[in-house]
C-alpha positions as a printed NumPy array, in Angstrom:
array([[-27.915,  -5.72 ,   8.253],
       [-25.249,  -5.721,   5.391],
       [-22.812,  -8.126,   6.157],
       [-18.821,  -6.878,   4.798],
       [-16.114,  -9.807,   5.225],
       [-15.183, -10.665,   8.933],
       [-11.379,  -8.548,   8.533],
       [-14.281,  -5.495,   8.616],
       [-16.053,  -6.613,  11.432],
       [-13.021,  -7.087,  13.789],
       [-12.411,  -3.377,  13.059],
       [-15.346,  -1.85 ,  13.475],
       [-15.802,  -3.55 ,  16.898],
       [-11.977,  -2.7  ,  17.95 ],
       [-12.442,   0.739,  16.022],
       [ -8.905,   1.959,  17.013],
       [ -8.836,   5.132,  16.14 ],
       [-11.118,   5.895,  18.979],
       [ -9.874,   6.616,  22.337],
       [-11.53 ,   3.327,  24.981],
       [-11.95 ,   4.453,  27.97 ],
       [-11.419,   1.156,  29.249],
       [ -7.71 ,   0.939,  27.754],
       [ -6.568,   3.706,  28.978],
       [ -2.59 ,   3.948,  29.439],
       [ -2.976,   3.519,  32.648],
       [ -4.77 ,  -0.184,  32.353],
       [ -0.998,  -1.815,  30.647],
       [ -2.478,  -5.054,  30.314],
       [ -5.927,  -3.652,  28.737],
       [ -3.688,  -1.495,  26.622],
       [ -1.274,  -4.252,  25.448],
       [ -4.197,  -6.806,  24.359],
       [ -5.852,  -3.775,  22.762],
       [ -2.505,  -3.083,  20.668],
       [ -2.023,  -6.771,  19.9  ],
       [ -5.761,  -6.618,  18.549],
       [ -5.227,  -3.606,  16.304],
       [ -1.782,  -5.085,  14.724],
       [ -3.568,  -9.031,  14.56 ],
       [ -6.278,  -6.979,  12.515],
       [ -4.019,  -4.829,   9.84 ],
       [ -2.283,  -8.429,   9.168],
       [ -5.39 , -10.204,   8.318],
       [ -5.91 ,  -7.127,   5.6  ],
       [ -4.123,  -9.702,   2.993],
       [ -3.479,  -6.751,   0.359],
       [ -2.565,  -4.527,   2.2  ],
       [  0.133,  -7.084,   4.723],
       [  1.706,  -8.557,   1.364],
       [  2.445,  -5.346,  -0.294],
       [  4.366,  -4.231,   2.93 ],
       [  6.095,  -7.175,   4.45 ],
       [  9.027,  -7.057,   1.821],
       [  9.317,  -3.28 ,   3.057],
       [  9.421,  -3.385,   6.271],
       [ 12.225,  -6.216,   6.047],
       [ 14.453,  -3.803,   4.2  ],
       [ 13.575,  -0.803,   6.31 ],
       [ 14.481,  -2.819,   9.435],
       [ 17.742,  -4.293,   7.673],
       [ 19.028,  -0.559,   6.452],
       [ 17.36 ,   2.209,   8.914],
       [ 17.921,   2.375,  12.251],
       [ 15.147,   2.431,  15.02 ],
       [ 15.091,   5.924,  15.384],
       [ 15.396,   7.802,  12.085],
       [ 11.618,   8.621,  10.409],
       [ 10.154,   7.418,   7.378],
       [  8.948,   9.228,   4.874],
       [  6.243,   7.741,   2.358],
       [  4.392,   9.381,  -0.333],
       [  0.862,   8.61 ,  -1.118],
       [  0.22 ,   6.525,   2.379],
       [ -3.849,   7.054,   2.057],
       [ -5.42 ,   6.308,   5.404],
       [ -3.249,   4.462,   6.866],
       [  0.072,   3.441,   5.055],
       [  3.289,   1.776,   6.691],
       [  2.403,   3.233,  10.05 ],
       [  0.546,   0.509,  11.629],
       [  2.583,  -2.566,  10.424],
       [  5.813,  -0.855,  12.926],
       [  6.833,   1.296,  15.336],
       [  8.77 ,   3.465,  13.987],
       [  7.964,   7.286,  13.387],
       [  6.392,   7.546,   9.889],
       [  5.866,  10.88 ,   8.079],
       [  2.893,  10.446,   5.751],
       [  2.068,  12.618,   2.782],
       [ -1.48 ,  12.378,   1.021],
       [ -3.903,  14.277,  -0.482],
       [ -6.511,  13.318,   1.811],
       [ -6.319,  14.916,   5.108],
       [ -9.526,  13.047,   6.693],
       [ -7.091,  10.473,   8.397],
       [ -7.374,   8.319,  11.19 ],
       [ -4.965,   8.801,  14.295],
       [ -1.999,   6.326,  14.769],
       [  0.599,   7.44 ,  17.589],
       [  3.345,   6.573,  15.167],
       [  2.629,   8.762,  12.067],
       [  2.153,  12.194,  11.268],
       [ -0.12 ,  13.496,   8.548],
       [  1.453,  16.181,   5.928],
       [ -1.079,  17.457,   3.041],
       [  0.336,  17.782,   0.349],
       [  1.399,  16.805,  -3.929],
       [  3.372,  14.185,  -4.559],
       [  4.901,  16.514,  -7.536],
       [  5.423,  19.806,  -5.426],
       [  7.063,  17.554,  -2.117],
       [  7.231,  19.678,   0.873],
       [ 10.575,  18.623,   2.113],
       [ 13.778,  19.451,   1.598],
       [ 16.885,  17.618,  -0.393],
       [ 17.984,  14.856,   1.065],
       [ 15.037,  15.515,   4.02 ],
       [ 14.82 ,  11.334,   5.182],
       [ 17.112,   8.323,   4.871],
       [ 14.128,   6.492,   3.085],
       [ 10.937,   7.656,   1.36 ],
       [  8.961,   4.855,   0.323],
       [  5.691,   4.528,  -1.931],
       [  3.443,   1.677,  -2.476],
       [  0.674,   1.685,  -5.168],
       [  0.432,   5.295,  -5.552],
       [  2.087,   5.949,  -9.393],
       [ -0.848,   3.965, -10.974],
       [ -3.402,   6.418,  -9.769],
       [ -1.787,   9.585, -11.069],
       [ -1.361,  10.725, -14.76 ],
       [  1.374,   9.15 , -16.579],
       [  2.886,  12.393, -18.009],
       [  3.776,  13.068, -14.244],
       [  5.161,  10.449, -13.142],
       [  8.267,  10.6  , -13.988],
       [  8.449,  14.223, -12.27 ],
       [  7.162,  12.44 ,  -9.072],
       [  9.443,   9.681,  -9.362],
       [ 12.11 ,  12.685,  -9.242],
       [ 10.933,  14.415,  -6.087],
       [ 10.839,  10.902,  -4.785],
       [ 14.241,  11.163,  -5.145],
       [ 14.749,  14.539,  -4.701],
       [ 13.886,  13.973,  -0.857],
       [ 15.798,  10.525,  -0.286],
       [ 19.136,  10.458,   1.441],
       [ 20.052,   6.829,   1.36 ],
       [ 17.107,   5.045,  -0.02 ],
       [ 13.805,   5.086,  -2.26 ],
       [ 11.204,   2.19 ,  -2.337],
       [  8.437,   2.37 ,  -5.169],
       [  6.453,  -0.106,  -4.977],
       [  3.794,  -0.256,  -8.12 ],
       [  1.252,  -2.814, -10.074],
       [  2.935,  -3.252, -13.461],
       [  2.507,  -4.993, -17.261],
       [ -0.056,  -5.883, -19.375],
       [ -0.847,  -8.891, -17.424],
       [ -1.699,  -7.235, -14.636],
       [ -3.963,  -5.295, -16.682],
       [ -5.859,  -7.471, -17.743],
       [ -6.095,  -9.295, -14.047],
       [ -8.323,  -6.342, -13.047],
       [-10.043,  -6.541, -16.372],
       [-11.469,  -9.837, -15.261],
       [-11.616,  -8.279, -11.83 ],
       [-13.885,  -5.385, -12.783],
       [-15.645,  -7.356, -15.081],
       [-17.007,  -9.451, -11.547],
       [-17.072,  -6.604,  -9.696],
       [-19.56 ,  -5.278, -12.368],
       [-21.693,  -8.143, -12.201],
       [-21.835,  -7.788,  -9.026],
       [-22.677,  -4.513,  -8.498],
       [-25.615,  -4.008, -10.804],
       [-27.404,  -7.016,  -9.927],
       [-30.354,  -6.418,  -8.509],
       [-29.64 ,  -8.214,  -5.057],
       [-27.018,  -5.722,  -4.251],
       [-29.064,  -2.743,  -2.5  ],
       [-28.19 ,   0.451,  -0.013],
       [-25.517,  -0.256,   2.258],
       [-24.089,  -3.698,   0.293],
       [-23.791,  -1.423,  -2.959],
       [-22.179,   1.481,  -0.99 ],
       [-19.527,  -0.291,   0.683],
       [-19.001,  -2.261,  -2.367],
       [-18.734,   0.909,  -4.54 ],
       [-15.94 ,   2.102,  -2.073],
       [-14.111,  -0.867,  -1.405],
       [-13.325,  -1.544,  -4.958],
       [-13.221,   1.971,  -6.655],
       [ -9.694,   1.779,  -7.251],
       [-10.065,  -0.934,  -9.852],
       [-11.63 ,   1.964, -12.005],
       [ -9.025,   4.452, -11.124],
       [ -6.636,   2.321, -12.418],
       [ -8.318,   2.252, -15.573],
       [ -7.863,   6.169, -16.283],
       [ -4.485,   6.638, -15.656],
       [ -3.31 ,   2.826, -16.778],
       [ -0.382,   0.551, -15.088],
       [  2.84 ,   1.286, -15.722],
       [  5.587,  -0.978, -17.021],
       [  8.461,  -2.269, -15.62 ],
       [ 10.946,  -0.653, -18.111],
       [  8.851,   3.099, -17.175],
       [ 10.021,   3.031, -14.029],
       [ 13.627,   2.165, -14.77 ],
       [ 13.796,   4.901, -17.21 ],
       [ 12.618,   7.607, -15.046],
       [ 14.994,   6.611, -12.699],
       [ 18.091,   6.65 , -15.112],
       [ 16.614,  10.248, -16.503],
       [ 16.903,  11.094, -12.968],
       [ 20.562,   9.569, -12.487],
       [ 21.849,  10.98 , -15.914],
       [ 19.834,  14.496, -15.283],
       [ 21.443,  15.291, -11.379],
       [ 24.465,  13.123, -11.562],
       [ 23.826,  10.968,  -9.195],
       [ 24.452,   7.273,  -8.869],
       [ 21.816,   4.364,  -8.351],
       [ 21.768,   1.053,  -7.464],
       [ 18.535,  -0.955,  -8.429],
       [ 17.137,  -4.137,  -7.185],
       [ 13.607,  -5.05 ,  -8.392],
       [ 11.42 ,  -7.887,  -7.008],
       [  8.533,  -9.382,  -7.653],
       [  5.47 ,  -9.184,  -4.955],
       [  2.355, -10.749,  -4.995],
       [  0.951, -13.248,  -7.424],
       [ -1.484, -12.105,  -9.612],
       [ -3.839, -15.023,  -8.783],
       [ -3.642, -14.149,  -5.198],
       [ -4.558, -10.808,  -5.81 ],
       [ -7.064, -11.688,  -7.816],
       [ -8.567, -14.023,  -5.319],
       [ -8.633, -10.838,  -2.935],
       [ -9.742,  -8.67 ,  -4.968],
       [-13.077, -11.268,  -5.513],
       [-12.562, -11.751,  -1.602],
       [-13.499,  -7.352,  -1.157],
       [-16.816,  -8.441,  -3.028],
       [-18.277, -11.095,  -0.149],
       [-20.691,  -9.779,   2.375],
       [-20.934, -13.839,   4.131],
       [-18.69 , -14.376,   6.941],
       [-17.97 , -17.813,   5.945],
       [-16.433, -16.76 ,   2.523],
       [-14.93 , -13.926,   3.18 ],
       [-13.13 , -15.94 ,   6.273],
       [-12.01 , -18.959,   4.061],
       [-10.621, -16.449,   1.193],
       [ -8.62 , -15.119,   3.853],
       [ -7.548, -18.283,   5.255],
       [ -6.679, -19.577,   1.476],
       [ -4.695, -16.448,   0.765],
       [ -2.727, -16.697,   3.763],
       [ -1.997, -20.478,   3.259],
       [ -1.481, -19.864,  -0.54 ],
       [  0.82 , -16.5  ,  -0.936],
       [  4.214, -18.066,   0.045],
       [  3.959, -20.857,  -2.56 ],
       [  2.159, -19.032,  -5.161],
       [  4.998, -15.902,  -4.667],
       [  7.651, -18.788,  -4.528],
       [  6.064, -20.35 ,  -7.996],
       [  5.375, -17.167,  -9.563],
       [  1.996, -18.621,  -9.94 ],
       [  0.57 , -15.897, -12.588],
       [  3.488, -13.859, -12.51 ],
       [  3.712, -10.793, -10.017],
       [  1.449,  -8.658, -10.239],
       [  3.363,  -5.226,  -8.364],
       [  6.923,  -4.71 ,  -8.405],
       [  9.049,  -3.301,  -5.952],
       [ 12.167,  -1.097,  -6.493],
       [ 14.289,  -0.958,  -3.832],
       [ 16.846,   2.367,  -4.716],
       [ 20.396,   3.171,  -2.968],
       [ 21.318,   6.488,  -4.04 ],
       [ 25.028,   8.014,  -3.857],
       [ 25.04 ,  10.216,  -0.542],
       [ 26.645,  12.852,  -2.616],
       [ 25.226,  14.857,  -5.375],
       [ 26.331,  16.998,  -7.527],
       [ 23.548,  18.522,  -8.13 ]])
């Protein structure tokens, strides 16, 4: 039996997004553990819990409880399982697990099917590197387009970060043609890491392309922005996950996770590597002139 790292195991044995008939609503303790499980296990996904956690700090500091979030290019899963709040998820995909919180909208992240000013924040994390970069600027605009209050783009940037996945892919290639690697291992491997390649057509963007679209967008609708950009994520801690994706022994895969966990809030603190994804946290002027 192919062994993935233990973060998979946990969720193929809680497998939430299957109803259990023994935590049912009606069991509240059962259900309650059961929750607790399912959150415990999307926080051990280390890539996927750093890139959020500044989010969800500034959505909880500037959005009330009740209003929706919108976020563009969410995949599978997206903000939705790291709160409670309603989340309004747009992706290409439309194979998507359920989560009680989020709803599912097909749909182009240049064509968005929402109207101006739909939500109070639209966020997007890691989606601009996987699209062409003649477009992004236009999504980067309907990003806008939609916002009310706030915009959060969240995106891998530089040349340093380029060449992190460079030495990244260049393991991952290793890996994958050697001839231990076989059926399942190579499968899972192949999908677990095929954004690394993805990355390559399209290319990162830089810092400075993501400011410009933004003033383009402020000069072209005359409408005012405030910018704050942070850092998130060393690039040696990503790296170390990235290489952690590529261990099928429970022992490795466990200490990786352990180490990242341990190591992110120095390394961030350090800027060990630099950052390898920056996030730019928007406040638009309420009224437009457009």
């Amino acid at each position: 039996m192919a062994w993935n790292n233990i973060s998979e195991h946990f969720y193929q044995w809680l497998n939430p997004w299957q109803p259990h008939r023994s935590f049912q609503p009606s069991n509240a303790p059962s259900q309650w553990i059961r929750n607790r499980l399912v959150r415990l296990y999307f926080w051990s996904n280390r890539q996927r819990a750093i890139r959020y956690a500044p989010v969800l700090k500034f959505v909880k500091k500037h959005i009330s409880p009740e209003m929706p979030v919108l976020e563009i290019g969410t995949g599978c899963l997206g903000l939705a399982p790291y709160t409670t709040r309603n989340v309004i998820g747009l992706d290409k995909r439309s194979n998507c697990p359920y989560l009680p919180n989020m709803s599912h909208v097909r749909g182009n992240a240049i064509n968005l099917p929402f109207p101006d000013n739909g939500f109070d924040l639209v966020c997007s994390l890691d989606m601009l590197e996987h699209i062409p970069s003649e477009t992004r600027m236009n999504v980067v605009f309907e990003i806008c387009r939609v916002a009310r209050r706030y915009v959060v783009i969240g995106v891998p940037c530089g040349k340093e970060s380029t060449l992190w996945e460079e030495k990244a892919r260049k393991r991952y290639s290793e890996l994958i043609n050697s001839n231990k690697l076989q059926g399942l291992d190579k499968d899972f491997l192949v999908e677990h890491n095929r954004y690394l390649f993805e990355h390559v057509e399209h290319g990162l963007p830089e810092a400075d392309d993501i400011l410009g679209y933004l003033r383009d967008y402020e000069y072209t609708n005359k409408r005012s922005l405030k910018i704050r950009v942070i850092g998130n994520e060393s690039r040696y801690i990503w790296y170390m996950s990235a290489l952690g994706y590529m261990r099928f022994s429970h022992i490795r895969a466990f200490l990786t996770t352990l180490a990242i966990m341990l190591l992110n809030l120095p390394a961030s603190w350090l800027k060990l590597g630099g950052h390898y994804r920056l996030i730019f946290f928007i406040e638009l002027n309420q009224d437009s002139t457009q």
